[in-house]
C-alpha positions in Angstrom: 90.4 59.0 87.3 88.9 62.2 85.7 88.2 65.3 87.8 84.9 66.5 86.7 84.3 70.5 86.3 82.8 71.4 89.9 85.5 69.4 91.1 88.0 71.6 89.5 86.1 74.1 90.4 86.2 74.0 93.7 89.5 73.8 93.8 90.6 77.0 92.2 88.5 78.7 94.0 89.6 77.0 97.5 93.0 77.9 95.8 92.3 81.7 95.6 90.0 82.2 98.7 93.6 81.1 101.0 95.7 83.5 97.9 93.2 85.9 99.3 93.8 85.5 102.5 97.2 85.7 102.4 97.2 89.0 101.2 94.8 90.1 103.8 97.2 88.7 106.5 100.0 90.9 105.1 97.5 93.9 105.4 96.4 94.2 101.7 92.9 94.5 100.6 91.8 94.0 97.3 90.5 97.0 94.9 88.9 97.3 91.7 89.6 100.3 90.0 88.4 101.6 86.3 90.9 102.6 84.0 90.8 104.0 79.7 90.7 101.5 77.8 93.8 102.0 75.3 92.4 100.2 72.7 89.4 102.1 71.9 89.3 104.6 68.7 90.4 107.7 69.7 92.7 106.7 72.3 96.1 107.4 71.4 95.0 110.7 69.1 93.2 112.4 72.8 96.5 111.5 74.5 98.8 112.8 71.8 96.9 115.9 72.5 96.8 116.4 76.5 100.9 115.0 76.1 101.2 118.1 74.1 99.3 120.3 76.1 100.5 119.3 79.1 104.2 119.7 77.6 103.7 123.5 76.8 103.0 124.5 80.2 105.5 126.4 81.9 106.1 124.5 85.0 106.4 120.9 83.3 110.0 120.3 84.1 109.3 121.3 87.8 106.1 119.5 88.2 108.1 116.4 85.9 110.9 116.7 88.5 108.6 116.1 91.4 106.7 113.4 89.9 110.4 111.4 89.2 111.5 112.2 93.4 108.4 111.3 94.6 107.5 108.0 92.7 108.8 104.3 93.5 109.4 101.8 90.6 110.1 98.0 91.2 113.8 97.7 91.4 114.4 101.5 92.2 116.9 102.0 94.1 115.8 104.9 95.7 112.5 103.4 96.9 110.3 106.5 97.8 108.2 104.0 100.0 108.8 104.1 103.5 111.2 101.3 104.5 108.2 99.9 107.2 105.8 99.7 104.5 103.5 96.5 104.0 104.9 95.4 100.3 
């Protein structure tokens, strides 16, 4: 027997709402955040140019050198999370 579409979709979307609520149990709350999109015209040229910019300051290496310490990457191994942290 066919499933017909509200069917269908009503499952996915029983599906996500417990997804959902999984994640809420584990303490994480869903976000929406905007980002550039890096397919419009203009794009790479405007980030060439702050990357360039940004590489003549004086302080780069130092303020690079901070940004490497205090970031966490998946399979880092020194994890700058806290151990405790909700993942």
């Amino acid at each position: 027997m066919k499933k017909s579409r509200t069917t269908k979709k009503a499952a996915t979307r029983t599906r996500v709402a417990e997804h959902r609520a999984q994640l809420r149990a584990r303490g994480l709350r869903p976000i929406q955040i905007w980002v550039p999109d890096t397919r419009a015209p203009g794009f790479a040229e405007e980030a060439r140019r702050q990357s360039r910019l940004v590489a003549q300051e004086a302080d780069f290496d130092e303020v690079m050198d901070f940004i490497e310490r205090v970031s966490a990457f998946d399979g880092d191994e020194n994890d700058a999370s806290e151990p405790d942290a909700p993942r």
